[in-house]
C-alpha positions, 0 to 999 in steps of 0.5 A: 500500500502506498503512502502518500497523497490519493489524488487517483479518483475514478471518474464519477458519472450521474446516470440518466433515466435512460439506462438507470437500472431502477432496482437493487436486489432483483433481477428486473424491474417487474420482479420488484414491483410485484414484490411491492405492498399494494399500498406501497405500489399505489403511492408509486402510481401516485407519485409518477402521475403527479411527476407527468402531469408537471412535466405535461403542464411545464411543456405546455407552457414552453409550446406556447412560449415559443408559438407566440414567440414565433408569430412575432418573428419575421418571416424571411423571402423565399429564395430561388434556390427554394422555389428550385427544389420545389418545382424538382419535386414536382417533376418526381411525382410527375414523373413516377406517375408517368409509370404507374399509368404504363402498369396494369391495373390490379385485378379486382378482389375476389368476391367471396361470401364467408361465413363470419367468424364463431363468437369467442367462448363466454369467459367464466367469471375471475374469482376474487383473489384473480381480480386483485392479481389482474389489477395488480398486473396492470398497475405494475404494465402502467408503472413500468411505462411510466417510471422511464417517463418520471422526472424524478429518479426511483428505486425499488430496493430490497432490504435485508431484515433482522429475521432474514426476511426482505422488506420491497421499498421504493425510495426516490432521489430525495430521500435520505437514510433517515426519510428510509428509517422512518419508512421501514419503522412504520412498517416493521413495528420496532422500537424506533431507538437509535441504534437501528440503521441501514447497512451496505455490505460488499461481500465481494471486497467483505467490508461493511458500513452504515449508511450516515442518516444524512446520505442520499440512498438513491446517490449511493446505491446508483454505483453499484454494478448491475451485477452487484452481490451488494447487499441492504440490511436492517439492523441494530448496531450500537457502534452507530451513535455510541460516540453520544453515549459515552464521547470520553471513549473517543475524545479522551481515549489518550487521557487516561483510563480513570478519567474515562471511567469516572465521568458522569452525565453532566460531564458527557453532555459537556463534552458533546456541546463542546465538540459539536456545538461550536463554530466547526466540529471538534475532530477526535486528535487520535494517534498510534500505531496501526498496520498498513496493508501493502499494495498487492501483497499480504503483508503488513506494515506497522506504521504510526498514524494521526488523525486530524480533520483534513485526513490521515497523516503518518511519520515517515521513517527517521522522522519525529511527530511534529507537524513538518515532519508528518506526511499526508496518507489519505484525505477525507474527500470522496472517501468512505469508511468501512470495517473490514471483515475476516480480512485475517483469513482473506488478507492475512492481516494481523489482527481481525480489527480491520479497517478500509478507506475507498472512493464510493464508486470503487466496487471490486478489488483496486490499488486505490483501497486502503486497507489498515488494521488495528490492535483490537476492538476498541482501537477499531472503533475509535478510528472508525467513529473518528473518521465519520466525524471528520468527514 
């Protein structure tokens, strides 16, 4: 793994309508629809409606502006070069009807006398369970025409849930992870706390992370490959927002265990109004040592590491801790932060306490991902959280 300022970022692109996929977790678009609750389809129904009747009325409205706009315009003489070109055209039509009256005339038709046909077989009326199928299939025909026609970017997603069921939602460009949360409290019926979240999971590369409430879901999983084993799941993680829990384990992990350990309430929410409520948010000052994952190999370098709100930094070999001596490694910007899974076994790492730094449209394995491991557990999270704050 080299060190040194990552300045190499894939090329990002915004999919358009057109060959934007519409679905994650199935293998087409029908499959995802039906899959849908059908008050869930409904709202989709709605939704697409309104977007084209705004487009249909927006169009209107630009029609007219450049009908009026052309009546004002003066119109411009013809020349004789046009007048030319018209009268060529004459001579063609002229000219081909000229042979059409050298053909013969095409024989008349015969005149049969068929019977008409037999009438179709009266139909045996659907049972009720086959109405609400047949409606069902033509609200998903229309919605299929009509999302390709919809302004507005949707998705049909599959989420993996805490019982190893599958929740169908559809989500829209404007939504983010919380408006998603939301969602899927209302229809899961769960105690709503804090700790639940949405996870992406790239088993390929064996990495994980949370979705940040904030990001835009659509925006995210619009980099997946078609192909993508990706995965969405649902589920409790208290690593998510232990940093408000207990902020000492974070912002004074290098200050001594006693202090960690004694602070009460009063002093946590201090700590948190003074981290985050000033004019820029306090960045957690970590350091130490943490091994580095060498570009191609399976081996690992130890190396000692800084945090800081710009990014990542490292001394370099002979060089002491001061500012001027610390080189930059990674910085935060098109970056997300991810725990690396049973990279033991797939890496040969030292420890099981990883963590992976890559561009968001990274999805299989590149020199441009950086894998780092830490001594354990605890060590693990506090990079990990410090890194979500700083980004």
């Amino acid at each position: 793994q080299s060190l040194g300022v990552e300045t190499v970022q894939p090329a990002s692109c915004k999919a358009s309508n057109n060959d934007f996929s519409f679905t994650v977790g199935f293998k087409d678009l029908n499959e995802s629809l039906s899959a849908l609750e059908d008050k869930d389809l409904d709202a989709l129904m709605a939704d697409l409606v309104a977007d084209l009747n705004d487009v249909e009325q927006r169009t209107l409205q630009a029609q007219k502006t450049n009908s009026d706009n052309q009546q004002s315009t003066v119109t411009q003489p013809s020349t004789g070069l046009d007048s030319g070109i018209g009268s060529k055209s004459s001579l063609c039509v002229t000219f081909s009807g000229q042979f059409g009256d050298d053909l013969p005339p095409p024989p008349p038709e015969p005149d049969l006398d068929l019977p008409p046909p037999p009438p179709p077989p009266p139909s045996e009326p659907l049972t009720q369970e086959e109405r609400e199928a047949q409606a069902k299939a033509d609200k998903i025909k229309l919605a299929l025409e009509k999302l390709k026609e919809a302004k507005v970017k949707k998705l049909v997603i599959k989420v993996h849930m805490y019982d190893n069921s599958t929740k169908s939602l559809m989500v829209d460009e404007r939504q983010m992870t919380r408006d998603v949360l939301d969602n899927l409290f209302e229809k899961t019926h769960c105690d709503c706390n804090v700790d639940w979240c949405l996870y992406e999971m790239y088993p390929e590369l064996q990495i994980e992370r949370f979705f940040e409430d904030h990001e835009n879901v659509v925006e995210v999983l619009s980099s997946w490959t078609r192909d993508t084993e990706n995965k969405i799941l649902f589920l409790e993680k208290r690593e998510k927002y232990a940093l408000f829990k207990n902020p000492q384990n974070f912002y004074l992990a290098n200050k001594g265990k006693n202090e960690i350990k004694e602070m009460n309430e009063k002093n946590k929410e201090a700590l948190l109004e003074e981290s985050f409520c000033g004019t820029s948010v306090i960045v957690p000052e970590l350091e130490g040592p943490l091994y580095l994952k060498e570009d191609g190999k399976k081996s690992w370098k130890r190396r000692y590491f800084l945090l800081r709100a710009s990014g990542i930094y490292y001394v370099p070999k002979g060089k002491t801790k001061t500012s001027r001596d610390l080189a930059c490694f990674i910085q935060f910007e098109n970056m997300n932060v991810y725990y690396g899974s049973q990279h033991k076994v797939k890496y040969k790492a030292p420890t099981d306490h990883c963590f992976v730094l890559k561009h968001p449209q990274i999805q299989k394995e590149s020199q441009y991902i950086k894998y780092l491991c830490c001594d354990d557990q605890a060590t693990l999270h506090q990079w990990v959280t410090g890194i979500r704050i700083a980004k």
